[in-house]
DSSP file (Angstrom, degrees, kcal/mol; ACC not computed):
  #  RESIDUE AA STRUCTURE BP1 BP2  ACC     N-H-->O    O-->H-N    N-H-->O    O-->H-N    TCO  KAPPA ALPHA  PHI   PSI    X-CA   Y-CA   Z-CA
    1    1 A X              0   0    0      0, 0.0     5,-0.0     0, 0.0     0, 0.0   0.000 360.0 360.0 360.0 142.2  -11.2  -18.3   30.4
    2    2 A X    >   -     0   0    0      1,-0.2     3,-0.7     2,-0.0     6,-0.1   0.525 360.0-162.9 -92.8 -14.1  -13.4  -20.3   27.6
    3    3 A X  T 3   -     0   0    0      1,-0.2    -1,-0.2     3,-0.1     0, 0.0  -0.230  67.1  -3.9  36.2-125.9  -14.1  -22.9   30.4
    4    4 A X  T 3  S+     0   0    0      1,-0.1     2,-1.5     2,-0.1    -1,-0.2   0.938 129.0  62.5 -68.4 -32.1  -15.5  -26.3   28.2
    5    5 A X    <   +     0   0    0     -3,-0.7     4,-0.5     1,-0.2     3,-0.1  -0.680  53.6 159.8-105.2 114.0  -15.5  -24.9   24.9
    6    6 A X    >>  +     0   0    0     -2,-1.5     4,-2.1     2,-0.2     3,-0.7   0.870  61.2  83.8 -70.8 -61.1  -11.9  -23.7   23.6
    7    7 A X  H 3> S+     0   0    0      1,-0.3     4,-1.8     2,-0.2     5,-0.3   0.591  88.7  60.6 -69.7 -17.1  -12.5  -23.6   19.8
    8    8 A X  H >> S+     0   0    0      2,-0.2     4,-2.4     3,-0.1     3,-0.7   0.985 111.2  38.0 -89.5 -40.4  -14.1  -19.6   20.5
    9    9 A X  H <> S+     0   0    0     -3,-0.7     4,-2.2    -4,-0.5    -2,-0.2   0.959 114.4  51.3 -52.6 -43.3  -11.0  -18.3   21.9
   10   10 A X  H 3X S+     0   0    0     -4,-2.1     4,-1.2     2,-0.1    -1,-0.3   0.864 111.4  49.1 -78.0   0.3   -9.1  -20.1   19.7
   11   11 A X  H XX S+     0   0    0     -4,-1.8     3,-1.1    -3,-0.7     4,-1.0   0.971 106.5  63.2 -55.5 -60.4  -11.4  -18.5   16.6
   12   12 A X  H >X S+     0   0    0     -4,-2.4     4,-2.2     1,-0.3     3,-1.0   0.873 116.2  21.0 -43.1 -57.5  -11.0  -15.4   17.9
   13   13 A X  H 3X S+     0   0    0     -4,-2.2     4,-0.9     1,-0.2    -1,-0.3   0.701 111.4  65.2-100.6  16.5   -7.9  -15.1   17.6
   14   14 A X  H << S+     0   0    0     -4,-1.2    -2,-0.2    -3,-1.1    -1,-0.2   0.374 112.6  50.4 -71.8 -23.1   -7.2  -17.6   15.1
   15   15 A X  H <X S+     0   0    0     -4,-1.0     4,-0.9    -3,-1.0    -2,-0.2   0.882 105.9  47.8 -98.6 -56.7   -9.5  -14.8   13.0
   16   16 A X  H  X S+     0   0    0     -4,-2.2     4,-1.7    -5,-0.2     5,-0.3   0.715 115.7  49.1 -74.8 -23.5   -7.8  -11.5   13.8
   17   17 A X  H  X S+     0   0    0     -4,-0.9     4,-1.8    -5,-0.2    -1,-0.2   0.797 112.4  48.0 -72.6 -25.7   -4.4  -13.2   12.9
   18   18 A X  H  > S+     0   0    0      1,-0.2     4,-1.5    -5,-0.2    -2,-0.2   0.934 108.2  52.3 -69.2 -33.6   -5.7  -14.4    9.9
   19   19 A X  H  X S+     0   0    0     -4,-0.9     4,-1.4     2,-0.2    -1,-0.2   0.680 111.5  44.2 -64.4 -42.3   -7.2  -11.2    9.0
   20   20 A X  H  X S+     0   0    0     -4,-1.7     4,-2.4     2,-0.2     5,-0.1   0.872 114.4  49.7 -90.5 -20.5   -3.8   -9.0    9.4
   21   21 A X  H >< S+     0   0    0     -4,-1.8     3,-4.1    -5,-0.3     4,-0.2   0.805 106.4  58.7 -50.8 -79.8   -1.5  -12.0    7.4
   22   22 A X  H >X S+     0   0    0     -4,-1.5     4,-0.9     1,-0.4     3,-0.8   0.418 109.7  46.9 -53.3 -86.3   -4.7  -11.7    4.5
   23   23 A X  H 3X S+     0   0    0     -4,-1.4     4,-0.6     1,-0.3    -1,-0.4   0.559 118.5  43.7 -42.7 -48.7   -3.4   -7.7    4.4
   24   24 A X  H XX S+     0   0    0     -3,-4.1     4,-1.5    -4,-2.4     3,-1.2   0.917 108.0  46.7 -43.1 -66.9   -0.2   -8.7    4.1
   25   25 A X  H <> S+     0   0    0     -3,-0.8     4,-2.4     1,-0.2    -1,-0.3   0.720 116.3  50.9 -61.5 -13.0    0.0  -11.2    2.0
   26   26 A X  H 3< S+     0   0    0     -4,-0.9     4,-0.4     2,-0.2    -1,-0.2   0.658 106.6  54.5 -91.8 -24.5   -2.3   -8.9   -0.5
   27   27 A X  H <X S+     0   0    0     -3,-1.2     4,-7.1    -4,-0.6    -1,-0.2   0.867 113.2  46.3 -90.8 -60.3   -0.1   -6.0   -0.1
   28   28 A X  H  < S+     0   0    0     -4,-1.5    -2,-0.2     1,-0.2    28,-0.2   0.805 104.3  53.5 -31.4 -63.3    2.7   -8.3   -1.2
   29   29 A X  T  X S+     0   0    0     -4,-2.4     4,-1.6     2,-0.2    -1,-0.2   0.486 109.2  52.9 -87.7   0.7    1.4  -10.1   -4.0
   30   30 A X  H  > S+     0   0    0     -4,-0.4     4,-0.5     2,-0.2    -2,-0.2   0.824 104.7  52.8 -62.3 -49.5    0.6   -6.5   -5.6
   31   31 A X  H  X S+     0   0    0     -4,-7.1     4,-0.8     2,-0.2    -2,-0.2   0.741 114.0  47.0 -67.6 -19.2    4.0   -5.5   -5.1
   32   32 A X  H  > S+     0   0    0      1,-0.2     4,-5.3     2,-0.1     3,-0.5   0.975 107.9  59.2 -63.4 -41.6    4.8   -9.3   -7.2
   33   33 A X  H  < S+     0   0    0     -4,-1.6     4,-0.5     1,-0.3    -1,-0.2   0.563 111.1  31.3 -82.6   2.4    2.5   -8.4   -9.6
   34   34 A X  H  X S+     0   0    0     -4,-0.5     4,-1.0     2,-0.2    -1,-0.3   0.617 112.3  61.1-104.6 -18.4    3.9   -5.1  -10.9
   35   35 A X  H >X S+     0   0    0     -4,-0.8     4,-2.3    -3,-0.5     3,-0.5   0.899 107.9  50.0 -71.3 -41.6    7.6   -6.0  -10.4
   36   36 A X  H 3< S+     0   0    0     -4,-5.3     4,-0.5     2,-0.2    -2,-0.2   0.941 109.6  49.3 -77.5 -24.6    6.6   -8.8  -12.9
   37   37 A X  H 34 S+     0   0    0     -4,-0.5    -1,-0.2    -5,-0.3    -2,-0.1   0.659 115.9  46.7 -17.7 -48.6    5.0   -6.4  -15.4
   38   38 A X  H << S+     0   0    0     -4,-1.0    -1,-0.2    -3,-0.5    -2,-0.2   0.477 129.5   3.8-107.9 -26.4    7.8   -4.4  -15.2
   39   39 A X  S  < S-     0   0    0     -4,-2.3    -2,-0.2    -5,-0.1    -1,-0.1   0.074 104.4 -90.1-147.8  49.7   10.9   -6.5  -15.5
   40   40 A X        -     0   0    0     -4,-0.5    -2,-0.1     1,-0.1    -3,-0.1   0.473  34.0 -84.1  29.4 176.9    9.9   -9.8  -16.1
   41   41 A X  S    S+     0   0    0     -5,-0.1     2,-0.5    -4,-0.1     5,-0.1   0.704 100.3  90.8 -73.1 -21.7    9.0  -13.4  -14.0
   42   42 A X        -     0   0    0      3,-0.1     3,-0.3    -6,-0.1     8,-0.2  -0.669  60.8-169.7 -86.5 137.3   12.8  -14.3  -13.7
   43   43 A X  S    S+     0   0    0     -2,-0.5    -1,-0.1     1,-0.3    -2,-0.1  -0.418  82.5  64.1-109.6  65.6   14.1  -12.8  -10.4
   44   44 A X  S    S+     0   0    0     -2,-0.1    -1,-0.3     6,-0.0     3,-0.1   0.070 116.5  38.5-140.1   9.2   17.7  -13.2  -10.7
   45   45 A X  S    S+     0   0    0     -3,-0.3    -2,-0.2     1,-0.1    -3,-0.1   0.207 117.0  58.3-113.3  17.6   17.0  -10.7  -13.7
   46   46 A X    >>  +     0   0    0     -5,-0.1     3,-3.5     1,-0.1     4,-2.8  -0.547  57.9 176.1-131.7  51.8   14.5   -8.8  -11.8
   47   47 A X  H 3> S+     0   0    0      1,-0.3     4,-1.0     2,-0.2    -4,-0.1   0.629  87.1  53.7 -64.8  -6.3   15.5   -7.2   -8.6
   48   48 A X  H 34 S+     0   0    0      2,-0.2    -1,-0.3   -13,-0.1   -13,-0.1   0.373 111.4  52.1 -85.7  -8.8   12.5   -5.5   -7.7
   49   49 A X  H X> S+     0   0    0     -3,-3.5     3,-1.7   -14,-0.2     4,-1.6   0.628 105.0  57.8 -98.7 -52.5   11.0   -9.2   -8.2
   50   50 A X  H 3< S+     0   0    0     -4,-2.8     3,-0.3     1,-0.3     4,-0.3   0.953 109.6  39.9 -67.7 -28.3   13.7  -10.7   -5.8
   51   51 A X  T 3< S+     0   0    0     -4,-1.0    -1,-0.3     2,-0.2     4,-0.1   0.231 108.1  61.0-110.6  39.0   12.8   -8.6   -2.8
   52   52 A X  T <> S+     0   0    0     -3,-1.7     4,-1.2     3,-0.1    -1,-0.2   0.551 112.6  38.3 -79.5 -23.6    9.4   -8.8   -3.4
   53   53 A X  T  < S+     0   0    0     -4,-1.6    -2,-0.2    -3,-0.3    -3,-0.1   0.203 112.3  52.8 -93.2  -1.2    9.9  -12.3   -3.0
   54   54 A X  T  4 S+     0   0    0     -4,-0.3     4,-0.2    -5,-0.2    -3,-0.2   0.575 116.3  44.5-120.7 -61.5   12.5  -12.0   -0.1
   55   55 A X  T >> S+     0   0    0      2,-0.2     4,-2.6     1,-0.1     3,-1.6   0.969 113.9  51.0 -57.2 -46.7    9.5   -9.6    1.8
   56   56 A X  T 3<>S+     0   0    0     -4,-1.2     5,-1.5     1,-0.3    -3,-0.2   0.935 110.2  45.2 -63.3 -39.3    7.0  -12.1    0.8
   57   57 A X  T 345S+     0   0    0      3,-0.2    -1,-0.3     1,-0.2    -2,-0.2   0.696 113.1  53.8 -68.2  -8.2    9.5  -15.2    2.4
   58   58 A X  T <45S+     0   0    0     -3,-1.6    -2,-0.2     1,-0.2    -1,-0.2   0.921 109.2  50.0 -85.3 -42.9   10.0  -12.8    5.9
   59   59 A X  T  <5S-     0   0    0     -4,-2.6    -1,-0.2    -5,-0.1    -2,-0.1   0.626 115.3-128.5 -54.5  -8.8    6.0  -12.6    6.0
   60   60 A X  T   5 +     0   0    0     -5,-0.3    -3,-0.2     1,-0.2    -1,-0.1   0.653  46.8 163.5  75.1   2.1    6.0  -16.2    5.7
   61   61 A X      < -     0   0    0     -5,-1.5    -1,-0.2     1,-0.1     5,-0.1  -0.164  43.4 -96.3 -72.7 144.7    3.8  -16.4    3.1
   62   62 A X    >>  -     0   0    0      1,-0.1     4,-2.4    -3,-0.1     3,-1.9  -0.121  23.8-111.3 -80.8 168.8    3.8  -19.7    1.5
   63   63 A X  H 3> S+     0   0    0      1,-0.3     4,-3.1     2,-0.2     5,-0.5   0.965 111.8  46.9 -34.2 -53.3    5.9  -21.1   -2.0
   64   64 A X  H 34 S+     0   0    0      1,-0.3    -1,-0.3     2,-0.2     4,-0.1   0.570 106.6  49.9 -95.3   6.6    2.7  -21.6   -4.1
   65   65 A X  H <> S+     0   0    0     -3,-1.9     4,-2.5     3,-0.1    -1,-0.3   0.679 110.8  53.5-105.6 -11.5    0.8  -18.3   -3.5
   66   66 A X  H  X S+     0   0    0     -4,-2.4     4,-2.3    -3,-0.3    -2,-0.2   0.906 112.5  47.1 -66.4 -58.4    4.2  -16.5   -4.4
   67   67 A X  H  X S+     0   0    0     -4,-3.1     4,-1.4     1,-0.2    -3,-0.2   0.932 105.6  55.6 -56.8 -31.5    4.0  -18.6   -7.6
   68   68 A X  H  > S+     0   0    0     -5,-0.5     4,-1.1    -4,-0.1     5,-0.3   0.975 105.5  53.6 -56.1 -47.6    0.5  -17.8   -8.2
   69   69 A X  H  X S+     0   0    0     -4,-2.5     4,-2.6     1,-0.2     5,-0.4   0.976 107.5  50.3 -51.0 -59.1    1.3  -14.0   -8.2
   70   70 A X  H  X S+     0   0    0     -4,-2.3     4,-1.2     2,-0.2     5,-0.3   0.919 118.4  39.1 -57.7 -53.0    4.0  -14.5  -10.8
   71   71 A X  H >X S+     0   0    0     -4,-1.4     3,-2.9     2,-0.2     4,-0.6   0.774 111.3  53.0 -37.3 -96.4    1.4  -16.5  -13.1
   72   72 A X  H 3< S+     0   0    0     -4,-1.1     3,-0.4     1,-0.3     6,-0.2   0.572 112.5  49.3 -33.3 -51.2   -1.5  -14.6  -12.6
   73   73 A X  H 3< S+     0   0    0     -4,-2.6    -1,-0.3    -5,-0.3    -2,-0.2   0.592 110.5  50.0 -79.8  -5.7    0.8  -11.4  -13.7
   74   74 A X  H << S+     0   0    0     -3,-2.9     2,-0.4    -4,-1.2    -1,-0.3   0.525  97.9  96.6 -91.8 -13.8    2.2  -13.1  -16.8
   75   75 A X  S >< S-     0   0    0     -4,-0.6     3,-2.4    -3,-0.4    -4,-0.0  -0.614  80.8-127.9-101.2 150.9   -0.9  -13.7  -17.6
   76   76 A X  T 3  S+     0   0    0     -2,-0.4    -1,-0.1     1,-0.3    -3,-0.0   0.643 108.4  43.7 -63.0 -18.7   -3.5  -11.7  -20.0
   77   77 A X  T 3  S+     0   0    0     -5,-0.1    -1,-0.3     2,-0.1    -4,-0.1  -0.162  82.8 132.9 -98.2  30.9   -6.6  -11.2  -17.8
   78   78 A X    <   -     0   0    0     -3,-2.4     2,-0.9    -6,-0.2    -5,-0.1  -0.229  65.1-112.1 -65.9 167.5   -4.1  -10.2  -14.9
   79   79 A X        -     0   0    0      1,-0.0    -1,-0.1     2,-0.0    -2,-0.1  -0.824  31.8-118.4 -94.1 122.1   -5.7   -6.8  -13.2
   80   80 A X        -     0   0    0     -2,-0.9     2,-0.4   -46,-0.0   -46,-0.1  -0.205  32.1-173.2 -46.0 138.1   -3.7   -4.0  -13.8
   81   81 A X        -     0   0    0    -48,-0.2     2,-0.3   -51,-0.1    22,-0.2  -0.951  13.1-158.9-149.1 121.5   -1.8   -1.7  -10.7
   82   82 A X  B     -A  102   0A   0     20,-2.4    20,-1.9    -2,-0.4     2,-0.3  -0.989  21.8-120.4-122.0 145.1   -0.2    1.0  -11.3
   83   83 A X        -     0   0    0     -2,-0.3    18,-0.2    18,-0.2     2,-0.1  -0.498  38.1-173.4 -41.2  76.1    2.3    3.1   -9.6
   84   84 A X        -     0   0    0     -2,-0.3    16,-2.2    16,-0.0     2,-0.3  -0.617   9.1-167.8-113.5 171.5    0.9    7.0   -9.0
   85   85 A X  E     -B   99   0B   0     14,-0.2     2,-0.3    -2,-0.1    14,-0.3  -0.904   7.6-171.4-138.5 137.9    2.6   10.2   -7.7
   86   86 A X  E     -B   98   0B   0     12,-1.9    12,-3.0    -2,-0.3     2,-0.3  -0.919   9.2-174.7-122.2 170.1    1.0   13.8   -6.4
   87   87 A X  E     +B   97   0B   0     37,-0.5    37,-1.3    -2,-0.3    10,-0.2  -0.854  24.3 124.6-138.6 165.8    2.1   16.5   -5.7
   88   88 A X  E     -BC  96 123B   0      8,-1.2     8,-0.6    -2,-0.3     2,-0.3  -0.556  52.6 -82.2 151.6 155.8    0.1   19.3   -4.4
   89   89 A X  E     -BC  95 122B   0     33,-1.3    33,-1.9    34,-0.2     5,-0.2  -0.625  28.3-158.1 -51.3 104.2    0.0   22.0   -1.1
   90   90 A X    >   -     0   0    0      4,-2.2     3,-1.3    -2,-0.3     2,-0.2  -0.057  47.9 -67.4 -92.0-162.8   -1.6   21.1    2.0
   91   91 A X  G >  S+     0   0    0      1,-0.2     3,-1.4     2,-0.1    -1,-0.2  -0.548 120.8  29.2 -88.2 169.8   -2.7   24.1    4.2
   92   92 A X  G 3  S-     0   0    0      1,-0.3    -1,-0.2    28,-0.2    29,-0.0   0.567 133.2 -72.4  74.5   6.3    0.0   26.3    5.6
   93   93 A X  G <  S+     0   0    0     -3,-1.3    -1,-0.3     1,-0.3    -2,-0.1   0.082  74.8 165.1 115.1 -23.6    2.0   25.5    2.9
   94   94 A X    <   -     0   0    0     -3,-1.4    -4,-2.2    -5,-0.2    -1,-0.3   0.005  33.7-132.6 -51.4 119.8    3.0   22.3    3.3
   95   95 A X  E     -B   89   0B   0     -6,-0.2     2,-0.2    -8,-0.0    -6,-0.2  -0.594  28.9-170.3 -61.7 153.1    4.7   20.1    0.0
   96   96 A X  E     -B   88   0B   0     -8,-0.6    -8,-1.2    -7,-0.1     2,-0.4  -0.755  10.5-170.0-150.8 121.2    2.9   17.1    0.2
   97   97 A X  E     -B   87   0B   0    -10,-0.2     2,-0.5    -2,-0.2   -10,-0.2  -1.000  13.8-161.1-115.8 124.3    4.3   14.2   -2.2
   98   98 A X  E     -B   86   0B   0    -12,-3.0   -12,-1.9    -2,-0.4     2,-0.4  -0.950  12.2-167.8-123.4 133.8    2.0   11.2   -2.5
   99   99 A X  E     +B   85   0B   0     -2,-0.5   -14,-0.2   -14,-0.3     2,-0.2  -0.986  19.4 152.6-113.5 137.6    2.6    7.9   -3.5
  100  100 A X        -     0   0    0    -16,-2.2     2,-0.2    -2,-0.4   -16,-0.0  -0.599  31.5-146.6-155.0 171.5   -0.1    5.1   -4.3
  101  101 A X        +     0   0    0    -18,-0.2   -18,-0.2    -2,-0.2     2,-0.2  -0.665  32.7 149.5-176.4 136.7   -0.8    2.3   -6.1
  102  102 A X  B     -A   82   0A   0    -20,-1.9   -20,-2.4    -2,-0.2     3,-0.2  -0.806  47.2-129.6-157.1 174.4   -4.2    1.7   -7.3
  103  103 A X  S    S+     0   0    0      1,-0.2     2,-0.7   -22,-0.2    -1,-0.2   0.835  98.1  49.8-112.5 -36.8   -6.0   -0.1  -10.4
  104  104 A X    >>  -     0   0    0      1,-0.1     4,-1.0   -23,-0.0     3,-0.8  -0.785  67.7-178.5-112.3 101.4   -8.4    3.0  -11.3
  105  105 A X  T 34 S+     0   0    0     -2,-0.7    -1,-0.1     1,-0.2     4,-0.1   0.447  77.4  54.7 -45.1 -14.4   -6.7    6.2  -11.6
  106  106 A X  T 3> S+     0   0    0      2,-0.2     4,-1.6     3,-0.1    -1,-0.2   0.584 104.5  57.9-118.1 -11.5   -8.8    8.3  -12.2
  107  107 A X  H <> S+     0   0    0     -3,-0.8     4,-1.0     1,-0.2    -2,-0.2   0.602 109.4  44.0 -78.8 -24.7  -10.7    7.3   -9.2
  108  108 A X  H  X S+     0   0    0     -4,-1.0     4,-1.9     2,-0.2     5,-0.2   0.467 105.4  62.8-101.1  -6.8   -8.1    7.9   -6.9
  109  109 A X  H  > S+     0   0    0      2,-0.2     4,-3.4    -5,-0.1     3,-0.5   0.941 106.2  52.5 -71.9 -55.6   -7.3   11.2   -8.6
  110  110 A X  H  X S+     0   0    0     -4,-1.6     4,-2.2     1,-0.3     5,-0.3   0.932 105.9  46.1 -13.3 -86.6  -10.6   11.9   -7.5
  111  111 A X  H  X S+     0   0    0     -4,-1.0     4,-1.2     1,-0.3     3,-0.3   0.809 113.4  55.7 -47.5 -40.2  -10.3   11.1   -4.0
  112  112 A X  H  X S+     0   0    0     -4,-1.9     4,-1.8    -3,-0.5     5,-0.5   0.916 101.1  48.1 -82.1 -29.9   -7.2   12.9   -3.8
  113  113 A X  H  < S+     0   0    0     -4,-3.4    10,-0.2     2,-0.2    -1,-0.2   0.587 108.2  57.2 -78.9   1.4   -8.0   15.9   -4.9
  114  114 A X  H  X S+     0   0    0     -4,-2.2     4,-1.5    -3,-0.3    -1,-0.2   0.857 112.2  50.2 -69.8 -48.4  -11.4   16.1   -2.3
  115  115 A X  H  < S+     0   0    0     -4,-1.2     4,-0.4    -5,-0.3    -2,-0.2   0.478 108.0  43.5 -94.4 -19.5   -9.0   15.5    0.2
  116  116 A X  T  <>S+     0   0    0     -4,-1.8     5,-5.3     5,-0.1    -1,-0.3   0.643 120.3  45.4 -75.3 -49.3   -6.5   18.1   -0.7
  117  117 A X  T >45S+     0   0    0     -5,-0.5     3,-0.7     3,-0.2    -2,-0.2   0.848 106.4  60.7 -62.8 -29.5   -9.6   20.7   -1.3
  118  118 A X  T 3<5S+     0   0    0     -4,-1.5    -1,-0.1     1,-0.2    -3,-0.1   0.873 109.4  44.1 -72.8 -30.3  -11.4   19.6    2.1
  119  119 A X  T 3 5S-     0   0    0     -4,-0.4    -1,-0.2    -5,-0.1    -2,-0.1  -0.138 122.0-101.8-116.3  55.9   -8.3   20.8    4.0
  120  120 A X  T < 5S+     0   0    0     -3,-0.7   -28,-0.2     1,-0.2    -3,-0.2   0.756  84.0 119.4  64.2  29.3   -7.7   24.0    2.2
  121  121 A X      < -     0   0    0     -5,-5.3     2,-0.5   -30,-0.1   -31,-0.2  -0.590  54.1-136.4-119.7-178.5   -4.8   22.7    0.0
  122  122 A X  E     -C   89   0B   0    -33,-1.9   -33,-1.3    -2,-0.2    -9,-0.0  -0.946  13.8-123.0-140.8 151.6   -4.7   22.6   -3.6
  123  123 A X  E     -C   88   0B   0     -2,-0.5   -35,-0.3   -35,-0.3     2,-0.3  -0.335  36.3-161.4 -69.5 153.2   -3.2   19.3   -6.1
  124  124 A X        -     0   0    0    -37,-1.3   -37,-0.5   -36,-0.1     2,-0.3  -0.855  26.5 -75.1-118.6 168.8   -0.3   20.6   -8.6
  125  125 A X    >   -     0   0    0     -2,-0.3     3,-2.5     1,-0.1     2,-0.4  -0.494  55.6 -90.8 -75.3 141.1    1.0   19.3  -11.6
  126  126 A X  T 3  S+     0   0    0     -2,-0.3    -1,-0.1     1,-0.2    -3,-0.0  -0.043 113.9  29.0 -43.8 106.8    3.2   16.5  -11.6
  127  127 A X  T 3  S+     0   0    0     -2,-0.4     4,-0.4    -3,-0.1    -1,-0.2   0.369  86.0 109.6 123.6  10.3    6.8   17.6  -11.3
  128  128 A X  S <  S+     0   0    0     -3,-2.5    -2,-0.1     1,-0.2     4,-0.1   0.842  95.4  17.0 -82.8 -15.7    6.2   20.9   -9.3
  129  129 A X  S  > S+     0   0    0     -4,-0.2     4,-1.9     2,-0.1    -1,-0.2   0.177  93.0 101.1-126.1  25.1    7.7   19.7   -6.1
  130  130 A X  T >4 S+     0   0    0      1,-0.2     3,-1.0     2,-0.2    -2,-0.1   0.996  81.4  59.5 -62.7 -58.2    9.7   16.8   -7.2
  131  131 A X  T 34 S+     0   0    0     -4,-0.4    -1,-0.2     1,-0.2    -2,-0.1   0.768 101.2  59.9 -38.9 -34.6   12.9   19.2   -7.0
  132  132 A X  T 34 S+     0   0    0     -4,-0.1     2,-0.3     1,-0.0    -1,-0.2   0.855  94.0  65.4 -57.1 -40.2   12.1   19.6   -3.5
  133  133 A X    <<  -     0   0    0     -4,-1.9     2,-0.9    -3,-1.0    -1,-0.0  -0.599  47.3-168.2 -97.0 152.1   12.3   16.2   -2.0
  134  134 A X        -     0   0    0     -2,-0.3     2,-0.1     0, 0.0    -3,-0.0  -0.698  42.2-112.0-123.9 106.0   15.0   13.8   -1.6
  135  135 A X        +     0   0    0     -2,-0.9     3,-0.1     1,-0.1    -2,-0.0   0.035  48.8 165.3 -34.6  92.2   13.4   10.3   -0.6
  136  136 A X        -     0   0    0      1,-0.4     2,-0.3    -2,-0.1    -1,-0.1   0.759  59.7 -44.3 -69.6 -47.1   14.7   10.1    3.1
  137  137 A X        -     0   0    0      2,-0.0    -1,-0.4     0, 0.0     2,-0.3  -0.966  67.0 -95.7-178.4 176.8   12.7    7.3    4.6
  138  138 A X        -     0   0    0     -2,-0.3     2,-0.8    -3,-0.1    -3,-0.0  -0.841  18.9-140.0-112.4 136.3    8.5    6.3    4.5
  139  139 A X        -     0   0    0     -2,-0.3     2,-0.2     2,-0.0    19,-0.0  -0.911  19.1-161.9-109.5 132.2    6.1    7.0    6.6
  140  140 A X        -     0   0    0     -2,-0.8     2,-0.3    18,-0.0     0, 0.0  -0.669   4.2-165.4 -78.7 150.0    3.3    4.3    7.5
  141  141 A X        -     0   0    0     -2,-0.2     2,-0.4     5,-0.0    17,-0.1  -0.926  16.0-137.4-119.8 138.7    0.0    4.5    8.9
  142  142 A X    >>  -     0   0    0     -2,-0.3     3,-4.8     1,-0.1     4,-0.6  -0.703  21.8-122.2 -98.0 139.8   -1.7    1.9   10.2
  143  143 A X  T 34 S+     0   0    0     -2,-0.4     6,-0.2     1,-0.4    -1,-0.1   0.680 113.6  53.4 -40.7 -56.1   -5.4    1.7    9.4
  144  144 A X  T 34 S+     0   0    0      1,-0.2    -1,-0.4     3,-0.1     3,-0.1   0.722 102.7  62.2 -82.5 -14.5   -6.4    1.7   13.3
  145  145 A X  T <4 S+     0   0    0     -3,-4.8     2,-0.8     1,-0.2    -1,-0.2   0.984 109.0  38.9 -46.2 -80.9   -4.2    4.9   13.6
  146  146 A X  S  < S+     0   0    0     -4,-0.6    -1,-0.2     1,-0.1     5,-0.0  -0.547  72.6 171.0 -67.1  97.2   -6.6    6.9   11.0
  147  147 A X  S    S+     0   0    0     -2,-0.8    -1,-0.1     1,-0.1    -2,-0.1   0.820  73.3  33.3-105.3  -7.7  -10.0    5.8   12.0
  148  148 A X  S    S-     0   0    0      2,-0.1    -1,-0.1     0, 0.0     3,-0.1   0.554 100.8-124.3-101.7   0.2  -12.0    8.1   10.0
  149  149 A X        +     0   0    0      1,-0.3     2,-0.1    -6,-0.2    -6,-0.0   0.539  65.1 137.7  74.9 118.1   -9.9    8.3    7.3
  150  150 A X    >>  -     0   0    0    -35,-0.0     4,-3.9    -3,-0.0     3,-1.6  -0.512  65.9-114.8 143.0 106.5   -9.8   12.0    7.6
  151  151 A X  H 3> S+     0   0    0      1,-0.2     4,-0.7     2,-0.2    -5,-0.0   0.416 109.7  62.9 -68.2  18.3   -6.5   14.2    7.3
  152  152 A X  H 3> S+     0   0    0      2,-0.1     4,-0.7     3,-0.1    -1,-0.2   0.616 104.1  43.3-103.2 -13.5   -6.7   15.3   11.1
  153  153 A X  H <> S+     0   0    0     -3,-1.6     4,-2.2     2,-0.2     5,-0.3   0.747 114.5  55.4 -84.2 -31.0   -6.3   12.0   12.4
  154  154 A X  H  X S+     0   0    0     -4,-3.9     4,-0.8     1,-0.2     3,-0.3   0.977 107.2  49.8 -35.8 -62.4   -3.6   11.6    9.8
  155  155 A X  H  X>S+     0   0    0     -4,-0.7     5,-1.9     1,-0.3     4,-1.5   0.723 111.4  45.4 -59.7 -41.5   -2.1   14.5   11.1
  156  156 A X  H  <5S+     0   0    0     -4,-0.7     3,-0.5     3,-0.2    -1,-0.3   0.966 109.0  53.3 -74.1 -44.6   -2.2   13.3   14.5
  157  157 A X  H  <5S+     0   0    0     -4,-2.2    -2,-0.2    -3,-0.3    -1,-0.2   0.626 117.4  43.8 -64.7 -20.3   -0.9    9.5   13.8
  158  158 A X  H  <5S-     0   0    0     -4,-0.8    -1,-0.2    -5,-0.3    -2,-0.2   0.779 106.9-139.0 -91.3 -32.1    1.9   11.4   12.1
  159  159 A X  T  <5 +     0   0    0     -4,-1.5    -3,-0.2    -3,-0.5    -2,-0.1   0.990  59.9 130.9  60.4  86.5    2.2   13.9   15.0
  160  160 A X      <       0   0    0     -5,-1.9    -4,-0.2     1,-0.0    -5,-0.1   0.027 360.0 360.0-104.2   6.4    2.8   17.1   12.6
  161  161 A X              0   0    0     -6,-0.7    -5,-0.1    -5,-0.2    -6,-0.0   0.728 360.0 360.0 -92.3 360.0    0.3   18.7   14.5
C-alpha cells in the first residue's frame, strides 16, 4: 500500500514498463532500419519491411516513431547494423551457429571469439557448419535469464546442461 502518496507506486511501475517497451521498441526499429537498407522504404515492395512494421504495430509502438525509423534509415548519417553469422565449436563438440546484429564488427568478432576460447571452443570460418544446420526455430534469452553474461548461465537458461 502507498497510503497518501500514489504517484511512487505508480512510478515504479510506470518505470519498469517503460523500460521493457524502450527494449522493444529499439529492437524493432533496428530490424526497420536494415529492412530499409536492404530493400527499400516502400513496404508493399519490401516484405521484410512489412513485418517489421506488422511486429512493430503488435508491440504497439506508435505511427510516428515507425515513420522516424524509415527516415532516419533513408537517410545519409543513418548508423549502420549489420547482419553477422559464426560459426565455431563449443566444448564437447558442440556446432554452435551465431547470429547477431551489431554496428562494429570487428568488436563483436572480438567478444565472440573470447567467449568461444574462455569455454574451451574454438571460432571457424564462415561456411564450415552452415551444411549442418537447417533453421528449425530460435532460441531467446532473456537478459534476467543470463545474469553474468557468462556461457554457463547460458547454458542453464537454455537447459543443455
Amino acid at each position: 500500500m502507498s497510503g497518501h502518496n500514489k504517484w511512487s507506486t505508480i512510478k515504479r511501475k510506470k518505470g519498469a514498463t517503460d523500460a521493457k517497451r524502450g527494449k522493444i521498441f529499439t529492437k524493432i526499429i533496428k530490424e526497420i532500419m536494415i529492412s530499409v537498407r536492404e530493400g527499400g522504404a516502400d513496404p508493399s515492395g519490401n516484405s521484410r519491411l512489412r513485418l517489421a512494421i506488422q511486429n512493430a504495430k503488435g508491440a504497439n509502438m506508435p505511427k510516428d516513431n515507425i515513420d522516424r525509423a524509415i527516415k532516419k534509415a533513408t537517410g545519409a548519417d543513418a548508423e549502420a547494423y549489420h547482419e553477422i553469422t559464426y560459426e565455431g565449436y563449443a566444448s564437447h563438440g558442440i556446432a554452435v551457429f551465431v547470429d547477431g546484429l551489431t554496428n562494429n564488427t570487428n568488436r563483436t568478432l572480438a567478444n565472440i571469439r573470447y567467449i568461444f576460447g574462455k569455454y574451451n571452443g574454438a571460432l571457424g570460418p564462415n561456411g564450415s557448419l552452415t551444411f549442418l544446420f537447417d533453421r528449425k526455430g530460435v532460441f531467446t534469452v532473456a537478459a534476467e535469464d543470463v545474469a553474468d553474461r557468462d556461457m554457463e548461465s547460458l547454458w542453464k537458461a537454455l537447459s543443455l546442461n
